[in-house]
Every structure is written in C-alpha cells, then in structure tokens.
N, C-alpha and C positions, 0 to 999 in steps of 0.2 A: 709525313715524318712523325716521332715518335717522339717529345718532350721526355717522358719515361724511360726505367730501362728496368722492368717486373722483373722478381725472380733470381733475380743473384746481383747479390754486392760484398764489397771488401767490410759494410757495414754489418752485416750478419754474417760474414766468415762462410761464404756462399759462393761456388762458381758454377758455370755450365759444364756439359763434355766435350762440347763442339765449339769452334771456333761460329759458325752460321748459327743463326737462331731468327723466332720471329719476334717483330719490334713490339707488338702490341702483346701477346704473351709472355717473355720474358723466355721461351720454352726453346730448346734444342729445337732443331729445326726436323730432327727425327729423336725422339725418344725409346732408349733402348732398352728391351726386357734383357733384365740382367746387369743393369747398371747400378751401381754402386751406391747412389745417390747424392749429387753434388750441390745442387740449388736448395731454392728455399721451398718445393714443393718437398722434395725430399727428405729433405731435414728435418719438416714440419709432420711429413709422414709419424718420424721416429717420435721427437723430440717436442711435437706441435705447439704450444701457446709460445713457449720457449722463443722461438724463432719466427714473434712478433717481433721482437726486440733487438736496437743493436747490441753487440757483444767485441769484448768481455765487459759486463758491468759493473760497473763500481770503478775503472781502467777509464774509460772512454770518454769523449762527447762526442755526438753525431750531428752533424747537420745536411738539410735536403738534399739531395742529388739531382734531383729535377730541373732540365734547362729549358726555366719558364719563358715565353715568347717574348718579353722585354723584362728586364731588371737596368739596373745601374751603368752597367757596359755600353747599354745604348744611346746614354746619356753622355755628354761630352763641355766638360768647364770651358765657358768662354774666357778667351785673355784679351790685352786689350792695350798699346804703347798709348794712349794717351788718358792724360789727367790722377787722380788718385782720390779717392773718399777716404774721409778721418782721418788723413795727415795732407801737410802741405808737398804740395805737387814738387817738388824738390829732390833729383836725386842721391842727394845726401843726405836728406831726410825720409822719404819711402824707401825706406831699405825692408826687407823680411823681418828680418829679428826687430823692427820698429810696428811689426803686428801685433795688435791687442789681441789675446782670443779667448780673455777673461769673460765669467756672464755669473749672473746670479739668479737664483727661486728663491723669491722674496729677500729676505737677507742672508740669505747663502750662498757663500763665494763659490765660485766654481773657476780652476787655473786652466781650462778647457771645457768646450761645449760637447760635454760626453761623461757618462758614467754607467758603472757597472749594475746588470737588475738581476732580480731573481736567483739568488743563489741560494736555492732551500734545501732539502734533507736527502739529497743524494748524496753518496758518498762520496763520490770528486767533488765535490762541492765543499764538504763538512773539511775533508783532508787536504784542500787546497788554499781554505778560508784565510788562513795567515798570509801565505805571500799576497793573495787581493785586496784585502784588508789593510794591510801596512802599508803595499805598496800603493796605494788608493791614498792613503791619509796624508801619507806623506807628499803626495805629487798635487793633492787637494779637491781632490771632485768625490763624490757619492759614490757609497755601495748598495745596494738594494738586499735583505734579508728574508729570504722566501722563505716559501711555505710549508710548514708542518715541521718546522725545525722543534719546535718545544714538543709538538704531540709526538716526535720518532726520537728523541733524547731520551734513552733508556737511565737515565739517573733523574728525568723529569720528577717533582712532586706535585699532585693533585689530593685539591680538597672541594668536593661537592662537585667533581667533575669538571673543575676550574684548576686550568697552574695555578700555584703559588710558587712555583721556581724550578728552574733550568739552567743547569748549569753550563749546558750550549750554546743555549743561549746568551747567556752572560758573558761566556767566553769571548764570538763573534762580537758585541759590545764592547766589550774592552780592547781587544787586540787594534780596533780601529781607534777610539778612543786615547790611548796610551800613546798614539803615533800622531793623532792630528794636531796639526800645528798653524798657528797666523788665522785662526776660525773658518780655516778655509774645509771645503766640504763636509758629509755628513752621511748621515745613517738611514737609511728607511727599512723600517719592517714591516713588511707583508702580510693579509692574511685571505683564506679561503674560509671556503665552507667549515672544513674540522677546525682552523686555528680560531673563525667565530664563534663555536660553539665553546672551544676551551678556554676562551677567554685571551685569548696570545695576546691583542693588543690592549687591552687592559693591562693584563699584567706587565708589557713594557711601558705603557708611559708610568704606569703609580709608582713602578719596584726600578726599571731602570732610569729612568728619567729621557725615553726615547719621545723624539717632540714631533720626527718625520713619522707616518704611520700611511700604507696603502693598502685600498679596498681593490680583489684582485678577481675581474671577470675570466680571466684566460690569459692565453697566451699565444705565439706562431707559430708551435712547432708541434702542440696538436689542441684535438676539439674536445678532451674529456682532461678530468681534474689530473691530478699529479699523482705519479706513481714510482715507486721505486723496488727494487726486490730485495728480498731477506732471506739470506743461506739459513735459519736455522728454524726448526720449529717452534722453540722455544720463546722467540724474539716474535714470529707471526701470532702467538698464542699472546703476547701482551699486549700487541697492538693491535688484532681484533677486539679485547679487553677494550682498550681505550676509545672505543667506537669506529672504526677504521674498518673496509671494505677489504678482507682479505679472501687470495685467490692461493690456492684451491682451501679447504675450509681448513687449518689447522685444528678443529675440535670434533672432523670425524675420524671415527676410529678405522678407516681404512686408510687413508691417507696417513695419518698416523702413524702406521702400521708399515707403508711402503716406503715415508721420509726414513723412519727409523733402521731401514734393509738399503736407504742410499739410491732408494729409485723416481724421487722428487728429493731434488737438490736446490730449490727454492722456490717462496713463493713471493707471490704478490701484493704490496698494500698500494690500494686506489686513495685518490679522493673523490669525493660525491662530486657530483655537477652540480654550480652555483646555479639559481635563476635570479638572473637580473630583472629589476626594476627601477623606477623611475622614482617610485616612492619610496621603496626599502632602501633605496642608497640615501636619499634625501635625509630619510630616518637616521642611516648608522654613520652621516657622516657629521649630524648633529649630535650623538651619540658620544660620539670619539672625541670631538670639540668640548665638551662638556666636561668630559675627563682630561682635558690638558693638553688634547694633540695641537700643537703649533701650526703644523703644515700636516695638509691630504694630499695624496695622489691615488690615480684609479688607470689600473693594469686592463686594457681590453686586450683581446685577441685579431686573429686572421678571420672575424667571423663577416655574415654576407655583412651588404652595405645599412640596412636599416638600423643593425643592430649598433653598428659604427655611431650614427645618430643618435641613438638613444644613450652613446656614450658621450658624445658630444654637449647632446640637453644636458643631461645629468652633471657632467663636469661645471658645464656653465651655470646651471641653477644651484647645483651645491656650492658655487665660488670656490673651487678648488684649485691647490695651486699650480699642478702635473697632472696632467691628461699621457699614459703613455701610449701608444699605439702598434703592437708588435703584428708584424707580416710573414704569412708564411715564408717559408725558405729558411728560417733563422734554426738555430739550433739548440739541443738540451743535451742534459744526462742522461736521460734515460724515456726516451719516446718511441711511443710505434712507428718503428721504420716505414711501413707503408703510411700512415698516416702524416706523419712527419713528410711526406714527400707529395700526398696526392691529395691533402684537403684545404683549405681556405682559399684567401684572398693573396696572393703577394705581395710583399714589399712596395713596391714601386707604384703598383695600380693602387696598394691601399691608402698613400701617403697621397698618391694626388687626390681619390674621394675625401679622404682626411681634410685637406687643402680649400678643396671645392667648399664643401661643408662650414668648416671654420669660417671663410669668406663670406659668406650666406650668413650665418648666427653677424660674423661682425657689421656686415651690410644693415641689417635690422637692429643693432644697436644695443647686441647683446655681449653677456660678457665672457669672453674666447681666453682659456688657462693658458700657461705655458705647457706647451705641447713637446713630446719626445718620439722618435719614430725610431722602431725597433728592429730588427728582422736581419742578420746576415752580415752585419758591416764589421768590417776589420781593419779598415786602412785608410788614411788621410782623406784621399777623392773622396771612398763612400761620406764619411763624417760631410765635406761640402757638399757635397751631394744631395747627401739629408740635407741637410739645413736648407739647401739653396731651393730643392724642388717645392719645400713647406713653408718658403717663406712669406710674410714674415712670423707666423704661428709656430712654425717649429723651431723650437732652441735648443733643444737636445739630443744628439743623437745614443742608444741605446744599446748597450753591447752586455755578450754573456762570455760565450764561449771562446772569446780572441782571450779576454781577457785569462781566463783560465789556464789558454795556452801557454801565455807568459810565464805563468805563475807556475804550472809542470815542467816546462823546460828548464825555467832558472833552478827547480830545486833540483832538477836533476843532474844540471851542468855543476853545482853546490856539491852533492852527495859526491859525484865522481872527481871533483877536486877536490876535495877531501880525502877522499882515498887516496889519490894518486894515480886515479886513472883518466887520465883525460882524452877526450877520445881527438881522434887526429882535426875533424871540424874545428875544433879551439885551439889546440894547441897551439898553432903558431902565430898565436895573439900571444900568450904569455904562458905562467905555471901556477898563477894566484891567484884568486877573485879580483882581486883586484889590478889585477892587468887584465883577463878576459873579458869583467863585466864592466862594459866602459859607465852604466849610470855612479859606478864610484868616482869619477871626479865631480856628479854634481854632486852626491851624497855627501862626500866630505868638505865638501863649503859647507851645507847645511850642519854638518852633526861633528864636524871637525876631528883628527885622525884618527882618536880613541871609539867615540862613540857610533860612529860608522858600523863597525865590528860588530854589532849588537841586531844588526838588520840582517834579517833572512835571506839567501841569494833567491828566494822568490819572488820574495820583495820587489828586490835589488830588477828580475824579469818584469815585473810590473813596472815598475818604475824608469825602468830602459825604453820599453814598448809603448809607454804613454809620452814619452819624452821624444822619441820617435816622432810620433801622431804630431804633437803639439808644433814639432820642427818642419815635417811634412805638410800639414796646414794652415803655417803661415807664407810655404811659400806658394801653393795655389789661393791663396788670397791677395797677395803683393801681386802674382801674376794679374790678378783680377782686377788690380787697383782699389782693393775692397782690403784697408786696414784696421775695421773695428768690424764683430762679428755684425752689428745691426745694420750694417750696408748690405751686406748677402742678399741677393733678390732671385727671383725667379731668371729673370733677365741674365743670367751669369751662366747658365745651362743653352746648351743645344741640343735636340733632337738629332742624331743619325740615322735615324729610318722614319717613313711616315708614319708607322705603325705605333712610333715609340710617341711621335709628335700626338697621334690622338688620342693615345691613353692618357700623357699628362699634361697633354697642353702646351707643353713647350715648345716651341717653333722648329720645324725642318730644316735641319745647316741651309739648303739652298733656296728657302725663302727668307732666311736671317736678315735684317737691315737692309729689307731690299729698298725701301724710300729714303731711308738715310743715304744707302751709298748714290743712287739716283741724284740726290740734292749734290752730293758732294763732286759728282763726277761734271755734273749740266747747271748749276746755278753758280 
C-alpha cells in the first residue's frame, strides 16, 4: 500500500482524468495524448516552479496529506474508575471543572499547556495576527513571532544593515501586549539565519523590551528555510536589496521584461539554511543573555535522529528554558507541497526519540529544558497525547495552523454579521456576535458589557477554540484520574497496534496490566 497519493491534490488545485491511477506515481493509469492537462505533471508542464507550492497563496495554510504508519490515532487515553491524583478521591470533589491545567516556563503563567509558534512573514500570518494575538492574550498562554517579519516589513528602517525599526513588528508586540492581562502569557520572537544577520533580536529586546527570544533550527513542514511569494517586481527588487534569496532574479532584464508583459506573476523570497552547531548556539545564546533576553527557546525541525541530539545537548548545555521539537505532518503558509508531505521524521516517532533521549541526558544527571512537541495537533486528545507520550519532559504542546483557523473563521463569521449576511450554518444560533459567538459570556465577565465590544470576532474565534481545548482536556484528565497537568504519565496511553507499541514504547492494549489484573483476579 501507498502512504502517499503523488500528483494531484485539492492542495495545489490538481486532479486526475481517471477515476483508476497508479499508487506509487500518482499518474492516470493511461495517460492520454490530447489531454487537457489536469495534475501536477501538467500544470507544472505550463506553469512549473509554480506548482511546487500549495495555492492560492497568501488565502491558505496547508498541511501533510500523508497517512504516516502510526501517528496519534493509534494511540488510545487510558481511563480508569478508581482513585484520583492531585485532588481527593471524592466525588464531590474530583469533578472536571476541579482540573488544574495551569503550567508555567519559568515565571510564565500559562491558563493551558499549549501555545501558538511560528507565525512569521506570510501573509496569512501578518493578516490574521490580530485575532491570534488578542485572542492568545486574553485566554493567557504564548504566541510565538517568526521569522523575517522585520526583514519582509516594507516600512522596515535599516542602518548599517541593522533594523533600527519596524513598524510590524511593533505592531504584533502591542496588539498582544494591549490585551494581556493577570501576567498570564507572553511573547517570543523568532529568528533565522536573515533575522541574525539584521539584527531582529537585538533590536527587540533594547527597542521593544521583548524578554522571550528564539534561536530557530527548522521546522516540520519542510527542510529548507522559509519562504514566501511576492506579486510584484518591485517588492522582489527590495527584498533581494536586503540580502534575501530571490527566485527568479528580479534584476535581470529578461525577466523583467516578461513580469512587466504579466508572464511571471510572482516570485520567490527564500531563507538561507541555517547550520547548526554545538558551539555557535552556545555562543549566541550567551550573546542574547548579555543583551537582556530573560528566557531562550530553540526551534528544531522533523530532522534525522542525531541532529534531534545535538538539540537536546545544546538545549541542556545552553540551560535553556523551551526546547521546541516540530514533527513532520504539521503544517504552514506557504511550503513545498511535496516536501511538506514526503521529508522528515513524524510527530509521533519523533516525540518518542525526543523522549528516549531526554531520559538518557536525565539518567546521567544532566540538565533536560522544558520541552514542547509540535507537529499536526488541533484538538484536546492530541494536546494529552503530547504531553502524556513526553512525559514527564514535555509541557507543551505546539500548534500553528489550528490556531489560525480560529482566527479566519471568527473574522469571517464577523465580516458577514456585520453585513447582514449570515450564512444559514449560524444562523440559528442567533443574529448578533453575540448570540452566535458563545466565548462572549466569558468575555464579558472579564471585560464587562461595554468593553467587550472592543474585541475582534477573531479574537472572539481564538478565544472560543482555546476555551474549547481547555474544557475538552480537563475532561480526558478527570477520566484519567490525572487533576494537575504534572500527574500525566506515559502510563495514561495505550498502544492499538504492535507496531504503534514499538515505535514509542507504550504497551499493546492486550498486554496492558497483564500482572496487575493477574494479582487481582488469583491473590
């Protein structure tokens, strides 16, 4: 059988002509001279680099299609009618809503064990920022502020090839800032290869007074740096200027020549590939300390296992405070489709080497960060999930493009009640934001009836979707008899297939408690 499905997806706006095709090519099972050309061979005929990419850009997120041999599905939350951890056994007292699932990095509150990373200089990203952002601040956990946001901020100023300011970046800072409240959550910015060269975290801690700052190796959704595309020629011509990896060359005069006749309708800015080390990180994470950073965290990817390690030393010899660890499957704005589907490590496989590893550095007596596991999660199980297959090393789980989702729908459900077009899905919830969006009864306890008004219905989408989560996962915890996040064990998972059992170690449902129940049935 075929994991894969090459060659046509709803993600590049790609079909076959046949209903039959073969599993491993992706190709009609006869291709016909004289066809039309429907797939991604086709389109790439015409349209080629184009249709690396999902589309429409700047509209989108995409994530893997690939149905890897084990993820998350195969894993199953044990429950459990006797006893209860961190409340007394009491059922009057272990109720759900008497779940804790409060946690903190360092002195940083967090109202859930989860926050948002990576949201850098894509356009959904830039355009969505608001509702994430407030609706983050206010419900109390972390946003994460990726990469090359100040070098693609066309109002950026630079002196000696250093910002000295960004107005996008300032933006993002405030909009989150302006909403957080009770000290709960926080901010991290991001940088690569270009934002160390420009200086991006320098210039947020001295000029913003940002105290979170991450060093960023990769990511899961592909193996080269970040990229994003540019409708205009004018916009690829300043940001070659600013040292940026532009595809096709904006500065020859043939291209030039064909943007200007409407026959390249965008191009591409890359980032360089970072190369990691053992020392250079040691270095810049002394570097950033020096100038004021409060808290570090370090961004790895879906890369093989050794490289996993050498984030793990590094985290541990730096004393840093977040180790993040994204798996493939997870998703972006704007990634090679094929890539995004057929390169790294997964989720699942990489959180248990994660795991293994961390246990190993702690066995020897070294010092293991708080850890976050990234890759694909959208919904209360995943979050225990994470947490329970990492534990006790991982405390946070990692999300991008759920979060996003919230934040386009709410504004969108927003815009069309506004109009007065509501479409019939809501409707008969009510005619107002405030009948359709139910987080407006908690909002207005917090911000009482007037000042409510003032929140985004993006927000308002974040804010619903984390509220969700947070309701959702206290009651696969109550089930579990597990009422403070720091009970969560490995032990709280089952394997449903062997295969899932020996990728992460977690036992096969039918060898579960086999000497427990032994004892209990014959002694």
């Amino acid at each position: 059988m075929s994991f894969s499905r090459p060659n046509f997806s709803e993600a590049t706006n790609t079909r076959l002509r046949l209903k039959d095709y073969s599993p491993f090519s992706g190709m009609c099972v006869t291709c016909l001279d004289g066809c039309l050309g429907y797939c991604e061979i086709a389109k790439s005929a015409i349209r080629g680099r184009e249709f690396i990419y999902p589309q429409p850009y700047g509209k989108i997120t995409s994530g893997s299609q690939k149905d890897y041999p084990v993820d998350f599905s195969h894993l199953n939350i044990n429950g459990t009618c006797v006893g209860a951890f961190g409340v007394e056994p009491d059922p009057d007292k272990a109720t759900f809503p008497a779940v804790n699932i409060e946690t903190k990095i360092g002195d940083i509150k967090l109202r859930g064990p989860w926050f948002t990373t990576g949201l850098g200089s894509t356009f959904i990203a830039r355009d969505n920022w608001e509702g994430v952002a407030i609706g983050s601040a206010i419900f109390g956990t972390m946003v994460g502020i990726g990469e090359n946001v100040c070098g693609v901020d066309p109002q950026a100023e630079f002196k000696n090839g250093k910002i000295i300011r960004s107005p996008e970046m300032e933006r993002r800072v405030r909009l989150f800032r302006d909403w957080q409240r009770d000290g709960y959550g926080g901010i991290i910015v991001q940088e690569n290869v270009e934002d160390n060269r420009l200086g991006t975290l320098e210039y947020v801690i001295e000029k913003l007074g940002v105290q979170f700052v991450e060093i960023k190796w990769g990511q899961g959704a592909k193996d080269i740096g970040g990229e994003i595309k540019i409708p205009s020629l004018e916009k690829a011509k300043q940001l070659k200027d600013r040292g940026y990896i532009v595809h096709p060359d904006p500065d020859d005069p043939i291209i030039q020549d064909i943007a200007k006749k409407g026959g390249i309708k965008e191009f591409e800015r890359h980032s360089r590939l970072g190369m990691a080390s053992l020392e250079g990180f040691l270095k810049r994470v002394e570097e950033l300390r020096k100038i004021g950073a409060k808290y570090i965290s370090l961004k790895t990817g879906a890369y093989r296992p050794r490289d996993l390690a050498l984030a793990l030393r590094a985290a541990s010899e730096g004393r840093i405070d977040l180790l993040i660890v994204d798996g493939a499957g997870g998703g972006t704005g704007m990634s090679p489709w094929r890539m995004m589907n057929e390169w790294g490590i997964p989720t699942v496989y990489l959180e248990a080497l994660t795991y293994k590893y961390a246990k190993l550095l702690a066995e020897k007596g070294k010092y293991v960060p708080n850890i976050a596991i990234a890759g694909g999660f959208t919904m209360e199980d995943h979050i225990f999930k994470g947490l329970a297959l990492g534990a006790p090393y991982v405390k946070l789980v990692a999300m991008g493009r759920a979060t996003l989702t919230a934040a386009m729908v709410g504004k969108t459900i927003g815009e069309l009640v506004k109009s007065g077009k509501i479409p019939a899905e809501y409707k008969n919830y009510g005619e107002d934001i405030e009948e359709i969006f139910t987080a407006v009864a908690e909002i207005k306890k917090i911000y009482g009836n007037e000042e409510w008004k003032k929140i985004p219905p993006s927000a308002l989408g974040v804010y619903g979707y984390f509220d969700r989560l947070a309701v959702g996962l206290k009651q696969f915890m109550a089930g579990a008899r597990k009422f403070k996040l720091e009970y969560i064990s490995r032990d709280d998972l089952v394997s449903l297939t062997e295969e899932a059992a020996k990728v992460t170690g977690i036992p096969y449902v039918m060898d579960l408690d086999h000497e427990e129940s032994m004892k209990i049935l014959f002694e």
